[in-house]
N, C-alpha and C positions, 0 to 999 in steps of 0.2 A: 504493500500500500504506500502511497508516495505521499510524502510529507508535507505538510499546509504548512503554508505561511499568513501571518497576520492580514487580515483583508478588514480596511477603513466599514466594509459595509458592518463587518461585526461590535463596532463601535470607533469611535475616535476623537479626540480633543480637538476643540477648535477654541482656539486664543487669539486676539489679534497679534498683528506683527510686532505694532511696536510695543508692549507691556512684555512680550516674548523676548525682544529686544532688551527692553529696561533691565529683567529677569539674567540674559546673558552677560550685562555691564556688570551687575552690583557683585558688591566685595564679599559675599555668603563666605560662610562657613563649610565644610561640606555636609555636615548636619543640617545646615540651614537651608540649602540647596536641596538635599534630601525633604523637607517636611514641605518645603514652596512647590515641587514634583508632586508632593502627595497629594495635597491639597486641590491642586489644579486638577489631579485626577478625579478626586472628590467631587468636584463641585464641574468645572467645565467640563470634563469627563460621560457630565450626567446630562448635560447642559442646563447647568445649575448657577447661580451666584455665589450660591451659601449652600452649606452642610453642615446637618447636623452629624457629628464623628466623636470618637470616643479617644484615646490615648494611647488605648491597644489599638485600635486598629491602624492609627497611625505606624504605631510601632511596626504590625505586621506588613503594610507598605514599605516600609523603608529599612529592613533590617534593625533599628534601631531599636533599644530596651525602652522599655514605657517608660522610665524614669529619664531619658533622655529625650526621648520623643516629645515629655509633658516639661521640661525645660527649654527646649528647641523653640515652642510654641510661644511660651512667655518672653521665649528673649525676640520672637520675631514682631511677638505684641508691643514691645516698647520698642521697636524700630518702626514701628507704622507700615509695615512690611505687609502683616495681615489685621481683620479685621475679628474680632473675638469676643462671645457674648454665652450667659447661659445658657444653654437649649435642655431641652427633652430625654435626652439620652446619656450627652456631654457636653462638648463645647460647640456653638454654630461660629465655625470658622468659613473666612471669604477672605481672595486676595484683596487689598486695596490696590487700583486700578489708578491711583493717584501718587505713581512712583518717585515723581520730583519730592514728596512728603518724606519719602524711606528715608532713615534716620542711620547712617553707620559711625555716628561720631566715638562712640566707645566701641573697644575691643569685645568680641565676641564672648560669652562663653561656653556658647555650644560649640565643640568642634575645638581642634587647634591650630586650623589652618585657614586662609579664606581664598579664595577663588579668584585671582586675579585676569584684570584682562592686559591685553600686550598695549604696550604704549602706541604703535602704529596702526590698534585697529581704531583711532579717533576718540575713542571715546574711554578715559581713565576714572577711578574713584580721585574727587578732589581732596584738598588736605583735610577740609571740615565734613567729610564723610559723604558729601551729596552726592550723588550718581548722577552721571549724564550729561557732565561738564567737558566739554571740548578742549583739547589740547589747548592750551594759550599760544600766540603767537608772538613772541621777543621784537619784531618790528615792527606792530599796531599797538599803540599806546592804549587804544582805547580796548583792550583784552585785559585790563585790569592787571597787567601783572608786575609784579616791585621789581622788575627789572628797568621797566618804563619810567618807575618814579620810585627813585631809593630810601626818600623820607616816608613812605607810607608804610603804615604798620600794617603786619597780617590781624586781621581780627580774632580774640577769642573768646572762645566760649567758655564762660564762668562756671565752676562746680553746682553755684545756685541753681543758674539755668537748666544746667543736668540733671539735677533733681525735680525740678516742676516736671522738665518733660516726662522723665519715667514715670511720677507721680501721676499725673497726669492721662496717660499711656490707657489705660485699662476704661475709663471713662468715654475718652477720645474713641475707642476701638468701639466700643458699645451703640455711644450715639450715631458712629459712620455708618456703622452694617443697618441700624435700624433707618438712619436714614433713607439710604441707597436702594434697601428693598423698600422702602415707601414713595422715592421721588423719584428711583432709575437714575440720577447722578450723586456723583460724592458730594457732602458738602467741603463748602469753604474752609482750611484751613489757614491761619494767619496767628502772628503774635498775640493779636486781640481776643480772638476765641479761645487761644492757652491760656492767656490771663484769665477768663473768666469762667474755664474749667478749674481752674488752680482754687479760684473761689467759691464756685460749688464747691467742692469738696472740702474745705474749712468750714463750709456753712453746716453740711449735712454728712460730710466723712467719706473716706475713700472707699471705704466695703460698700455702702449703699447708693454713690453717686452712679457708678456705671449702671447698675437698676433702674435706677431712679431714669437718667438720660435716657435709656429705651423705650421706659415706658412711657416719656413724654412726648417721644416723636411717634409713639402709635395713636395719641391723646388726640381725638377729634372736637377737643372744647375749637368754638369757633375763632375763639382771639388766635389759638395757637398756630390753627390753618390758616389764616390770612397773615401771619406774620412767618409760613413756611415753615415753622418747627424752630425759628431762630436759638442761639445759645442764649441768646439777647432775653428773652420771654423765657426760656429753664432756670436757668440766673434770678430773673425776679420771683419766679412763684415757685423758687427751689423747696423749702419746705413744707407749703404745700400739696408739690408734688410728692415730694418724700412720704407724707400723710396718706393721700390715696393710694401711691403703692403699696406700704407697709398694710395698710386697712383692705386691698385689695377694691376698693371702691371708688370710682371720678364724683367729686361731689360736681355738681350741676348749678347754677343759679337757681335751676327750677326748684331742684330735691332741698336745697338751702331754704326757699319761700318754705314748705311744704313742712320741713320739720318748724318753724316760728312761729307756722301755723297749729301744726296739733299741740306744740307746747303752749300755746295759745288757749287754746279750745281747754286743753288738759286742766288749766287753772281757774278756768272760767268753771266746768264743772265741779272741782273741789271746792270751791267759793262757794256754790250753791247745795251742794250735799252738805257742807258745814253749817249753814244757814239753818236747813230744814231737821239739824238733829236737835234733838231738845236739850 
């Protein structure tokens, strides 16, 4: 009997080119590169966005022990790398499709090697870890580089700053997936939307704020839908929201009248039964 080979009609991954692209730039791990393969099998695979997936089965994808695989995952959550929320089973992981965001400013820990790419295929990891930066060019001044201008300092990144982000991180991933599967694109990231996940989570604390974020971009109060699910509006009525999730219930303007009301009613008849007792 002669031997088959893989045929696309029995399934096959369809990515675009350039996230496939991003994917071949970035400075992975080979652990890293290993669970971003899984993943993509997961979810594009199925022709999916998101998955819900477990730790073992990562593991079983990728040769790796569960206990690396469920480290793998976190260290690819604070590089914004993927996108990572409670689910059903385990975790619902989805690539973030938003690769200019990937984060490689710290050293890996999964893995002890990272995946370089060659300096003449155009495209290198820069010094501040961002993927996708063009070779500079020493004769165009305007390529930003301190060869053009020898008084300009490299910028750095503050210890602080590395802690918001990672802080940060697990919140950030929560509110994007639930975004993304509600509006079909990522949202906005910017310094301004860190700072003001940095502040949820001092408001209402880092275990609950990534809960909390998802469940307000599923929130059809109407303020929230007309201002798009902004951080801007999770930010003001953060503890609020904190309250209906924990309570499992959206309180409503309506159901608000409605309880003022029986409490209402409620005393109006104790008033009158205390009346009529002798």
């Amino acid at each position: 009997m002669a031997e088959t080979t893989p045929q696309v009609e029995e399934g096959f991954v369809r990515i675009a080119n350039e996230l496939y692209d991003a994917i071949l730039r970035a400075p992975f791990s080979k652990r890293e590169l290993l669970i971003v393969l899984a993943v993509i099998r997961k979810t594009y695979g199925y022709g999916k966005k998101s998955d819900d997936m477990t730790m073992t089965q990562l593991a079983e994808l990728t040769g790796l022990t569960r206990a690396h695989a469920s480290e793998t995952v976190r260290d690819l959550a604070s590089k914004n790398v993927i996108l990572i929320r409670d689910g059903q089973y385990g975790k619902i992981i989805a690539i973030s499709k938003t690769y200019r965001n990937w984060n490689f400013t710290d050293r890996p820990k999964s893995g002890t090697s990272r995946i370089r790419t060659r300096p003449e295929s155009g495209s290198v990891p820069s010094q501040n870890g961002i993927i996708g930066v063009p070779k500079r060019d020493p004769e165009r001044p305007e390529s930003g580089s301190t060869i053009d201008n020898p008084n300009r300092q490299p910028q750095k990144t503050t210890p602080k700053d590395r802690v918001s982000a990672a802080v940060t991180a697990p919140t950030w991933s929560a509110y994007s997936a639930a975004y993304e599967n509600r509006y079909g694109v990522p949202p906005v990231s910017n310094a301004k939307v860190n700072g003001q996940l940095a502040g949820l989570i001092r408001r209402i604390g880092a275990d609950d704020a990534p809960h909390v974020a998802a469940f307000y971009v599923q929130h059809n109060n109407g303020y929230y839908v007309r201002r798009g699910h902004s951080v801007d509006a999770l930010l003001a009525d953060c503890e609020k929201l904190r309250t209906e999730w924990a309570t499992n219930r959206r309180m409503t303007d309506t159901q608000a009248r409605q309880i003022d009301q029986t409490a209402a009613t409620g005393e109006v008849f104790r008033s009158l039964i205390s009346e009529a007792q002798p």
